[in-house]
Backbone as a ProteinNet text record, in pm:
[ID]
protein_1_A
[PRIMARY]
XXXXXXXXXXXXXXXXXXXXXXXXXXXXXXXXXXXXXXXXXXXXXXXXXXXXXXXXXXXXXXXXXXXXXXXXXXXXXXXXXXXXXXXXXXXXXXXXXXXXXXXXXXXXXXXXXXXXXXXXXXXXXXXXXXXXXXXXXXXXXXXXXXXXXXXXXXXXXXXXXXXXXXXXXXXXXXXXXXXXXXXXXXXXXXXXXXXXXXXXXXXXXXXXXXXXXXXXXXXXXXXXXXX
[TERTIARY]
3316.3	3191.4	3219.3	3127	3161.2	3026.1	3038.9	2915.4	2955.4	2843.9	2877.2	2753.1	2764.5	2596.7	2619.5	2522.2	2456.2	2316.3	2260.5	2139.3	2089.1	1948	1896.7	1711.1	1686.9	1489.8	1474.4	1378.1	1350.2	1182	1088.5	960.7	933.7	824.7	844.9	688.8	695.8	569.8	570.5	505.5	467.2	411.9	442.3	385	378.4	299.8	337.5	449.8	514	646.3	764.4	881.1	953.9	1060.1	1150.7	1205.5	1376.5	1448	1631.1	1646.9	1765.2	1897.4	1866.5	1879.4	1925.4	1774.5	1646.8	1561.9	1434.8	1385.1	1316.4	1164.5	1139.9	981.7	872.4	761.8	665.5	547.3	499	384.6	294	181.5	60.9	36.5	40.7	-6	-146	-240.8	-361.7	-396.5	-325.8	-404.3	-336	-440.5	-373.9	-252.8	-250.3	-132.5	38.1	25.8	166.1	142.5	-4.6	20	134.3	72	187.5	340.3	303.1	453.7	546.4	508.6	539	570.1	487.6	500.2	629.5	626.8	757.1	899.7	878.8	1021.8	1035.4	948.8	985.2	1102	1016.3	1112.7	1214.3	1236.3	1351	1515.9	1495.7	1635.8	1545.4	1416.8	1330.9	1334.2	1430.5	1393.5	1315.9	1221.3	1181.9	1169	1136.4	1133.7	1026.6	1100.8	959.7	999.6	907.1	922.7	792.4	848.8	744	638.2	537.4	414.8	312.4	314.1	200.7	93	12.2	-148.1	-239.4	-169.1	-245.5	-207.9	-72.9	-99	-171.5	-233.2	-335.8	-316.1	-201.8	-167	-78.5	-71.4	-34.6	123.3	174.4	316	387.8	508.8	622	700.4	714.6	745.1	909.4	944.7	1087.4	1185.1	1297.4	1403	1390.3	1249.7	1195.4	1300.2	1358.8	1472.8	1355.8	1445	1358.5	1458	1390.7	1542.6	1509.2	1559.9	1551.5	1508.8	1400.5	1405.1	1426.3	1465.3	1444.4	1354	1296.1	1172.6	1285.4	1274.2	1321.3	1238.8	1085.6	1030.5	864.9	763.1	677.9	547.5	450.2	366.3	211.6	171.1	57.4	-68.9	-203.1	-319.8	-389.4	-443.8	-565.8	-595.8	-628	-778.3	-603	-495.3	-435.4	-340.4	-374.1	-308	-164.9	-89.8	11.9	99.5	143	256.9	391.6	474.6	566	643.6	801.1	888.9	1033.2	1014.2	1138.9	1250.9	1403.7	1486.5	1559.7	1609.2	1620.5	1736.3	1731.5	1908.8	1948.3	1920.3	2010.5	1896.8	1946.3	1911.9	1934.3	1809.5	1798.3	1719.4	1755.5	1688.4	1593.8	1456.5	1398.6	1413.5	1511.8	1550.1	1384.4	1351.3	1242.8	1117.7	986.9	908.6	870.8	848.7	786.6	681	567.1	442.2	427.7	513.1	496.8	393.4	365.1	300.7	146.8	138.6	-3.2	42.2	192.7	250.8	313.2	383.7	471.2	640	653.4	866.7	935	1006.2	1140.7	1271.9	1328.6	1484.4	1500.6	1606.2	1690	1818.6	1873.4	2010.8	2047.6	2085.8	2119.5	2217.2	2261.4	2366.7	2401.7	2508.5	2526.9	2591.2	2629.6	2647	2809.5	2872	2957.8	3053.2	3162.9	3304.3	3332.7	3384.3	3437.9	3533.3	3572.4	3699.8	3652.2	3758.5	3755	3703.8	3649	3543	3389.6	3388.5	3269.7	3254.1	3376.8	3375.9	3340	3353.6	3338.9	3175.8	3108.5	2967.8	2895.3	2944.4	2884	2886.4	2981.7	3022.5	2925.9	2895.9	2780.5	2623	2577.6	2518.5	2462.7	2544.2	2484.5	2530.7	2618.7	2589.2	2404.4	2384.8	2252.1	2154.8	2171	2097.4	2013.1	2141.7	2138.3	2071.4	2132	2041.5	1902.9	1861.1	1755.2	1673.4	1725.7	1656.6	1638.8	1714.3	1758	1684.6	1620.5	1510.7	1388.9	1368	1245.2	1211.8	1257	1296.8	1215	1267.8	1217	1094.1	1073.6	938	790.5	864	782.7	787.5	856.5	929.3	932.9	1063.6	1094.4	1183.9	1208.5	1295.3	1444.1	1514.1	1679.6	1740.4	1663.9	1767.4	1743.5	1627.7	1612	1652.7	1645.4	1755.9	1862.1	1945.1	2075.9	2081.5	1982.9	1984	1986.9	2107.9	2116.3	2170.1	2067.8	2089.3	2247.2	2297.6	2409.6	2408.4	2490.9	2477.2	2589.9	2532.1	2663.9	2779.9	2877.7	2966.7	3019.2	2981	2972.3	2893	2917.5	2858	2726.4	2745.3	2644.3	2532.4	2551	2460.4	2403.4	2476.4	2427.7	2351.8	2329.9	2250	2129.9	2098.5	2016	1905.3	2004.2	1943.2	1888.8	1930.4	1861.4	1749.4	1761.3	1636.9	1546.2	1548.2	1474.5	1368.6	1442.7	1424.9	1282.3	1371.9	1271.6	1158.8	1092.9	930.1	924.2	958.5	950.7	805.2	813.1	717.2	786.5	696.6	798.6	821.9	794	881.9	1015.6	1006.1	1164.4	1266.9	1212.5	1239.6	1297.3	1201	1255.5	1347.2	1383.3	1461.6	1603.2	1615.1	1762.6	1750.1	1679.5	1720.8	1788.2	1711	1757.1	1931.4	1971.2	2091	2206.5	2319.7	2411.2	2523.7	2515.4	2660	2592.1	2642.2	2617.5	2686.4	2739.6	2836.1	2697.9	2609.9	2496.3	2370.1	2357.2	2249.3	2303.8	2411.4	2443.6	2431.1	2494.9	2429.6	2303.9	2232.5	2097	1994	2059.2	2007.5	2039.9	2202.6	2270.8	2161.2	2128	2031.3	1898.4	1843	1740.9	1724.2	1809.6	1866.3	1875.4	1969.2	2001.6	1896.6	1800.9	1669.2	1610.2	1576.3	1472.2	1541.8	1675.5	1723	1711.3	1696.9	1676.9	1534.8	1475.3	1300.5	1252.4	1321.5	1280.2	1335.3	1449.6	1533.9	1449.5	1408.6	1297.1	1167	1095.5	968.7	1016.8	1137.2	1121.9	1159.5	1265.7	1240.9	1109.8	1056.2	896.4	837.7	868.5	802.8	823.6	919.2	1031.7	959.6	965	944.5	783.7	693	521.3	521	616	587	593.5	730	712	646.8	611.1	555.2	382.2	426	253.2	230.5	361	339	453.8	503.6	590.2	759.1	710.9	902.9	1000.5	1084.3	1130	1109.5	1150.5	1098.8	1270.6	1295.1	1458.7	1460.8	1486.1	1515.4	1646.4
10875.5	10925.3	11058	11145.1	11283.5	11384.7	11491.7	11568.7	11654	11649.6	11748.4	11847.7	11947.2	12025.6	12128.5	12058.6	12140.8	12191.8	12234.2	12314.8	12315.6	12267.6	12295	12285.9	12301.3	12306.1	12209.4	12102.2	11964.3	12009.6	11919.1	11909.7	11793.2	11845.9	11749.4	11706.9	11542.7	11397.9	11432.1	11528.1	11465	11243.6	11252	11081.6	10999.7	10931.7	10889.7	10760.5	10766	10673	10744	10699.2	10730.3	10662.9	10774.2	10675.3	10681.4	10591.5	10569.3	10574.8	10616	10628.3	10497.1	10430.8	10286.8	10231.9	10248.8	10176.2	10199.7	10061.5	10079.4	10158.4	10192.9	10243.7	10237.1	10168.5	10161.9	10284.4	10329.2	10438.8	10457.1	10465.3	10479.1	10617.8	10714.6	10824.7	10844.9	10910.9	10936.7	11114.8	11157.8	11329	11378.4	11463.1	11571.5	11631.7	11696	11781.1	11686.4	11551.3	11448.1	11393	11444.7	11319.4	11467.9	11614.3	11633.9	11680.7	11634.9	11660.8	11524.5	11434	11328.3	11347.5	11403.5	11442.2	11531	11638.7	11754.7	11684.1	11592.9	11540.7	11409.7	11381.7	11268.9	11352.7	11458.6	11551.7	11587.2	11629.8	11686.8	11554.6	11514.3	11437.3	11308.5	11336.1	11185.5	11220.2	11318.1	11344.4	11398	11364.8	11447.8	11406.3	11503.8	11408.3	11392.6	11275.9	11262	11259.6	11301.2	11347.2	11291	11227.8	11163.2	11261.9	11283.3	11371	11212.7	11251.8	11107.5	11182.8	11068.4	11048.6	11187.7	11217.1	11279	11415.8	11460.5	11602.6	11681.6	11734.8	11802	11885.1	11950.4	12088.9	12003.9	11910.7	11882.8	11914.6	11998.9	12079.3	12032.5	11972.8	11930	12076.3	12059.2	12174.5	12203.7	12354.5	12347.5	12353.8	12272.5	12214.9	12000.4	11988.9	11852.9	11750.2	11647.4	11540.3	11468.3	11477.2	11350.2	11324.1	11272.3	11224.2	11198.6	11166.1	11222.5	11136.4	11119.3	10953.9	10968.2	10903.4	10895.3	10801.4	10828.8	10713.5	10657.9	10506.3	10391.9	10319.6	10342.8	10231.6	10355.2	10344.5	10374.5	10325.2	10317.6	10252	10283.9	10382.7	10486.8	10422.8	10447.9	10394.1	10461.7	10414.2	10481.7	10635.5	10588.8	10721.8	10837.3	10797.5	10907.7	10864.9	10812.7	10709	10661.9	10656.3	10575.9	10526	10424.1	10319.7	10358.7	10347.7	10455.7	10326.2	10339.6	10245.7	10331.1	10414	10447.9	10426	10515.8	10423.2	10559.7	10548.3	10676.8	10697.6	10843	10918.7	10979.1	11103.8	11141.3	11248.3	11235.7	11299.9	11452.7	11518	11636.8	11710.3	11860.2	11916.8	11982.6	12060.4	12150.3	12314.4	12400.8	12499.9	12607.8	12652.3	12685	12666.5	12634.5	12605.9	12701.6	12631.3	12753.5	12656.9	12812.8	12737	12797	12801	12866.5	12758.5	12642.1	12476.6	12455	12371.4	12306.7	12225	12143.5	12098.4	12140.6	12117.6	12200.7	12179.1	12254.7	12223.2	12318.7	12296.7	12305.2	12321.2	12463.8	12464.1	12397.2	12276.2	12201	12157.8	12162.3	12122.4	11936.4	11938.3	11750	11769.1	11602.7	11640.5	11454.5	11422.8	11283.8	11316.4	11106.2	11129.3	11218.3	11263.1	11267.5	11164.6	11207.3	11109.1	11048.4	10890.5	10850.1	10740.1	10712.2	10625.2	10491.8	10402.1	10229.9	10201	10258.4	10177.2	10180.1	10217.7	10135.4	10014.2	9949.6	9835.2	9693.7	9731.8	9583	9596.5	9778.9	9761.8	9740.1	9755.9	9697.1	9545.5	9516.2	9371.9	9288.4	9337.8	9257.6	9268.8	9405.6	9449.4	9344.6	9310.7	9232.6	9105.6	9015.1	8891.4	8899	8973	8949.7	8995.9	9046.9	9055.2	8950.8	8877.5	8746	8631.8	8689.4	8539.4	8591.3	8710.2	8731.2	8636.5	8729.8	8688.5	8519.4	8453.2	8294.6	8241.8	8276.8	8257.4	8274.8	8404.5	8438.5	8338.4	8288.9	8190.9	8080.1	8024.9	7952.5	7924.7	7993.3	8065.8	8009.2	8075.9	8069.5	7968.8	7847	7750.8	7741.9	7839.1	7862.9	7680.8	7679	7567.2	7537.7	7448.9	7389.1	7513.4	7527.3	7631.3	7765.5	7812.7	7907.6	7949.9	7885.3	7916.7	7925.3	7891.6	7899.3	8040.1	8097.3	8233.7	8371.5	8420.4	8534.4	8612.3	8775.6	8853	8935.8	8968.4	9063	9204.1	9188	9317.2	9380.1	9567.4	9672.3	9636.1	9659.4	9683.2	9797.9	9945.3	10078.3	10069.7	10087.5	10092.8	10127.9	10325.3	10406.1	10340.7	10278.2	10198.4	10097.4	10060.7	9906.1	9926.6	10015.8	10104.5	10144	10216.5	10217.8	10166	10027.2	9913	9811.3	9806.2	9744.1	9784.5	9912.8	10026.9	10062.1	10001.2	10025	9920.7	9768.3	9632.4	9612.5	9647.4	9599.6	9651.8	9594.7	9639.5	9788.4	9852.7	9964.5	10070.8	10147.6	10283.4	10402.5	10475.4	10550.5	10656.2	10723	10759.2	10703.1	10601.2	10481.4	10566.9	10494.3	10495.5	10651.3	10751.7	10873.2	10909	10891.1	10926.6	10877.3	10733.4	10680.8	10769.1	10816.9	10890	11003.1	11084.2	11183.1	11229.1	11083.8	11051.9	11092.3	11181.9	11201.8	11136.9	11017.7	10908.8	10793.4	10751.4	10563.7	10514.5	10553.8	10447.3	10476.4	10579.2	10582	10469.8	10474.4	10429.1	10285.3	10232.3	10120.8	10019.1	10129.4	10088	10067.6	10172.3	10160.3	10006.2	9998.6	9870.9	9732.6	9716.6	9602.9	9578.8	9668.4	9636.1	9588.6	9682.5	9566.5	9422.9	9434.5	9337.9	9175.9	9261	9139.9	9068.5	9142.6	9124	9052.5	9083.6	9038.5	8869.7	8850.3	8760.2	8667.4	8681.4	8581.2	8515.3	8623.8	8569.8	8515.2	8566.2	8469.9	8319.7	8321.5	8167.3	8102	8147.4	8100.2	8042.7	8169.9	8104.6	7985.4	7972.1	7900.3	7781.2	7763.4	7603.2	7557.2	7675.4	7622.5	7540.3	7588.8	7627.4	7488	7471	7342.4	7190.8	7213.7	7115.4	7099.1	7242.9	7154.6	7106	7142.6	7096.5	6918.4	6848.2	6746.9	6632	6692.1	6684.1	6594.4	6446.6	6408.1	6346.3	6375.4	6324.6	6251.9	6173.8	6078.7	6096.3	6231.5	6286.5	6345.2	6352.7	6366.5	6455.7	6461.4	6605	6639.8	6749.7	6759.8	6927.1	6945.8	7090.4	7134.2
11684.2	11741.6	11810.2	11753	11834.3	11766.4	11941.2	11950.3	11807.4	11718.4	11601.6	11598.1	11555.1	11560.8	11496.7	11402.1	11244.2	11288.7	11206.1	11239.7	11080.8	11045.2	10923.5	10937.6	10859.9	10827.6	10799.5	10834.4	10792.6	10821.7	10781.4	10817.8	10912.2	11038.5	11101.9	11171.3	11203	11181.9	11333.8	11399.3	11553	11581.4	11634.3	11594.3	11771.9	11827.6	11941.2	11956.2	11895.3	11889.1	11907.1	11959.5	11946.3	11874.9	11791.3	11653.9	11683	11676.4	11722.6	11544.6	11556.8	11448.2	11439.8	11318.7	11237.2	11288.9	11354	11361.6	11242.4	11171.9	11063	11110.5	11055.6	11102.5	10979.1	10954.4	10892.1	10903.6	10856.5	10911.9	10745.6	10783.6	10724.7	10715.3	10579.7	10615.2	10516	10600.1	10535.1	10545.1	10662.6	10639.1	10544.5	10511.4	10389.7	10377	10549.2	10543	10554.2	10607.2	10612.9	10430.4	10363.8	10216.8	10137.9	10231.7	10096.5	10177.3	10269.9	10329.7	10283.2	10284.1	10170.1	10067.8	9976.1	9803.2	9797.3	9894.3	9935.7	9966.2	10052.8	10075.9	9991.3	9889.4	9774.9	9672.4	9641.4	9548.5	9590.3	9689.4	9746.2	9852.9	9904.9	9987.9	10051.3	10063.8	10144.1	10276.8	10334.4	10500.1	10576.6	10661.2	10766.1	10894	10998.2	11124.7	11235.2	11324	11392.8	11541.3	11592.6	11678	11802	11933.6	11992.2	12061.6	12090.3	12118.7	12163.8	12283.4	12353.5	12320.9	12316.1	12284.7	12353.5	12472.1	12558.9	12584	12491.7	12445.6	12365.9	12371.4	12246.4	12148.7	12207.5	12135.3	12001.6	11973.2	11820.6	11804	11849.9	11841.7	11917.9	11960.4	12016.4	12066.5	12248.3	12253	12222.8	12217.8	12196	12293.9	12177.6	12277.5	12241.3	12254.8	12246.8	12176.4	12159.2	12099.5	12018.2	11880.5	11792.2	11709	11577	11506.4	11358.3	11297.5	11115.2	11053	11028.7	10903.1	10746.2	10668.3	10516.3	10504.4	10406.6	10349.9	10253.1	10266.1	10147.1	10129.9	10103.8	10016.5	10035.3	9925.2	9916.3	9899.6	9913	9830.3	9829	9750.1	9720.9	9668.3	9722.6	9693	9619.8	9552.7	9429	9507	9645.4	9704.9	9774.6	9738.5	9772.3	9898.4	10002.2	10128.6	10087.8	10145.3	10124.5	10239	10173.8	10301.7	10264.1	10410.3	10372.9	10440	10407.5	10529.9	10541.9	10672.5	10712.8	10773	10758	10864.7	10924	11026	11148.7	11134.3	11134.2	11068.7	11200.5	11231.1	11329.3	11449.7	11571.8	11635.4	11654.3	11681.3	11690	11830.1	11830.6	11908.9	11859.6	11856	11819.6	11842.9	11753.8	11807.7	11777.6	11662.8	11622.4	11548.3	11569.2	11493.6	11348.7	11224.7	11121	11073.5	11066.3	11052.2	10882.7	10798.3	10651.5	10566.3	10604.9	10521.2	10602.3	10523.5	10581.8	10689.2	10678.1	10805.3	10866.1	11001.8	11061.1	11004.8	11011.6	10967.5	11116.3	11108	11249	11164.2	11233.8	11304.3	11389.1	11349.5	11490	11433.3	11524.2	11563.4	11578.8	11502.8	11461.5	11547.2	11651.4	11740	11758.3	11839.6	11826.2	11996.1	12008.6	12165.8	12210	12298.8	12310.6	12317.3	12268.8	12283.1	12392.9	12415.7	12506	12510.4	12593.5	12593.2	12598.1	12613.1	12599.3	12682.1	12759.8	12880.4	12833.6	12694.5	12583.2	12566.8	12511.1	12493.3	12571.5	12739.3	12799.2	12780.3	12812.9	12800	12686.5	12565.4	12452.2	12439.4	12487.5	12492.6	12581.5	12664.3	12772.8	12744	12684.1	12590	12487	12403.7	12278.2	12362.7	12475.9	12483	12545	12671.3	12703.3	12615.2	12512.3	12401.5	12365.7	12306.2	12177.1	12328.5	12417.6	12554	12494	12546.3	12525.9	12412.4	12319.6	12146.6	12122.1	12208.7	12199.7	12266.7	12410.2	12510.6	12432.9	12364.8	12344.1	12180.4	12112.7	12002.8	12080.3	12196.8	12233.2	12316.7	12310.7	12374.2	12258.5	12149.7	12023.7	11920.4	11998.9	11957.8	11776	11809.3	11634.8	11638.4	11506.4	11466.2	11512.6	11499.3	11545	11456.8	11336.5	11235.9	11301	11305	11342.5	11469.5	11538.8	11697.7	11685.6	11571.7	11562.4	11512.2	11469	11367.5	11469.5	11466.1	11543.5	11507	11505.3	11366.6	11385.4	11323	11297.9	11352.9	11500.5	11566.1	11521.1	11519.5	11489.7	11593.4	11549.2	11655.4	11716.5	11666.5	11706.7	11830.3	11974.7	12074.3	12059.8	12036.8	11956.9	11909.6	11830.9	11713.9	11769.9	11829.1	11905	12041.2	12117.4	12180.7	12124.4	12047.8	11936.2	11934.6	11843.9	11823.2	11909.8	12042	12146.9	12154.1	12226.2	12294.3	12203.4	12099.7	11929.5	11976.2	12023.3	11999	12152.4	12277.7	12377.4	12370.8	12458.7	12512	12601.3	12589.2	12694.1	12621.5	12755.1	12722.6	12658.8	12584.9	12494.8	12590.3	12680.4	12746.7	12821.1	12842.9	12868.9	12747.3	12620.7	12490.1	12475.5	12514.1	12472.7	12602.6	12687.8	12782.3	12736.2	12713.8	12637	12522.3	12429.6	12255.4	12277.6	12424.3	12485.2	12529.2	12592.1	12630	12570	12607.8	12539.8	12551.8	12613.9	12644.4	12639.1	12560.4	12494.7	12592.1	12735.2	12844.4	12937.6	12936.9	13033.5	12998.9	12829.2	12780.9	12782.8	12746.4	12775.8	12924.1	13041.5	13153.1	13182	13149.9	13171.9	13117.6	12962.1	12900.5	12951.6	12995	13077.1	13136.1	13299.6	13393.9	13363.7	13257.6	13186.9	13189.7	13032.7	12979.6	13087.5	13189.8	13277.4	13353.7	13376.3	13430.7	13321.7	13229.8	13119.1	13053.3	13084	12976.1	13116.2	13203	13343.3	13333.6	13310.9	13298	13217.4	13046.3	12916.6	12957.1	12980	12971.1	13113.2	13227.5	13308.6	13261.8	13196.6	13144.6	12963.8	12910.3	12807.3	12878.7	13003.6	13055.4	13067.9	13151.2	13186.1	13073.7	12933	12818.4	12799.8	12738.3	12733.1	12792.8	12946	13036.3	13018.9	12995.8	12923.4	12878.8	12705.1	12607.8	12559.5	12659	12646.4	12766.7	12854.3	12973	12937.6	12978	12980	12833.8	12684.8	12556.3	12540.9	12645	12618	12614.9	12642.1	12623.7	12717.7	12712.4	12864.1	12884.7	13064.2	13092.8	13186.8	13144.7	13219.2	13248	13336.1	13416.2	13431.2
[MASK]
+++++++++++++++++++++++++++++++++++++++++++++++++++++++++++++++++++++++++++++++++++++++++++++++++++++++++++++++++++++++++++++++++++++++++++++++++++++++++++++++++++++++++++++++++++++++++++++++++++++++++++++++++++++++++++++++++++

């Protein structure tokens, strides 16, 4: 893992989401100017990027400097009237060095960049990381009272810190400013801390409210009730 920085022209999806490296993204495009910015990057590599812009900016344009990050489209699927369903997955983070307005959409100079390098004091925080994760994911299972099989089912985390960072902050409930402040982040030992504290909070409250959950469910229909 290391800061690398390239610089190239991509076209780029203002969008109010914010999108992580390795996270899938679905999106619906219907305006004219994203159906042929679509058609453009079908022919060409499948990349462009997106970039978060809340609801409540107007000016349409992401200012520069702004962090977003690269998607490829891997799957398509085009409607008679022109519309199409798109399913992306998130490549790499970038800065916005210059806007060019040459298209009906906007395209950007930016600078693709990754977190900086760091030492083995990654590992205990990735490590605490994906256990309060999987508490999490295992609480909230039960919540939704999935099945004996399905509680046992706990998906396959990266083991690249990096990645596995990512993929958390991809995963929780936050505001996309939360969201864009970690994408922002240039040390996966910051973004990792930051998620722990979450994490540690949130996997206390699921496994709280699924006893609750638990103790209704057989509560009053004959079954035990154990705390």
């Amino acid at each position: 893992m290391s800061e690398e920085l390239s610089t190239r022209i991509i076209p780029i999806f203002p969008l109010p989401l914010v999108q992580f490296p390795g996270a899938v993204t679905p999106l619906h495009i219907f305006e004219e100017r994203y159906r042929k910015l679509l058609r453009d990057v079908m022919v060409t590599d499948k990349v462009f990027g997106i970039t978060f812009l809340s609801e409540d900016e107007a000016t349409g344009e992401p200012p520069i400097g702004k962090v977003g990050c690269t998607v490829e489209v891997i799957a398509q699927q085009t409607m008679p009237d022109g519309r199409s369903n798109i399913l992306c997955t998130g490549g790499t983070r970038y800065r916005t060095v210059r806007h060019i307005h040459d298209d009906l959409y906007l395209q950007a100079e930016v600078e693709l960049f990754s977190d900086e390098p760091e030492g083995s004091e990654l590992e205990p925080l990735a490590e605490r990381a994906a256990r309060l994760f999987q508490r999490l994911i295992a609480a909230g299972k039960k919540l939704k009272d999935a099945s004996a099989v399905e509680e046992q089912e706990i998906p396959e985390l990266p083991e690249d810190p990096e990645s596995l960072s990512f993929l958390i902050a991809a995963s929780l409930d936050l505001s996309n400013e939360e969201k864009q402040e970690m994408l922002e982040m240039t040390l996966t030992s910051l973004r990792l801390k930051r998620l722990n504290e979450l994490l540690a909070r949130l996997a206390v409250d699921y496994e709280r409210r699924a006893r609750t959950h638990q103790i209704s469910k057989h509560n009053g229909h004959g079954g035990p009730v154990r705390i």
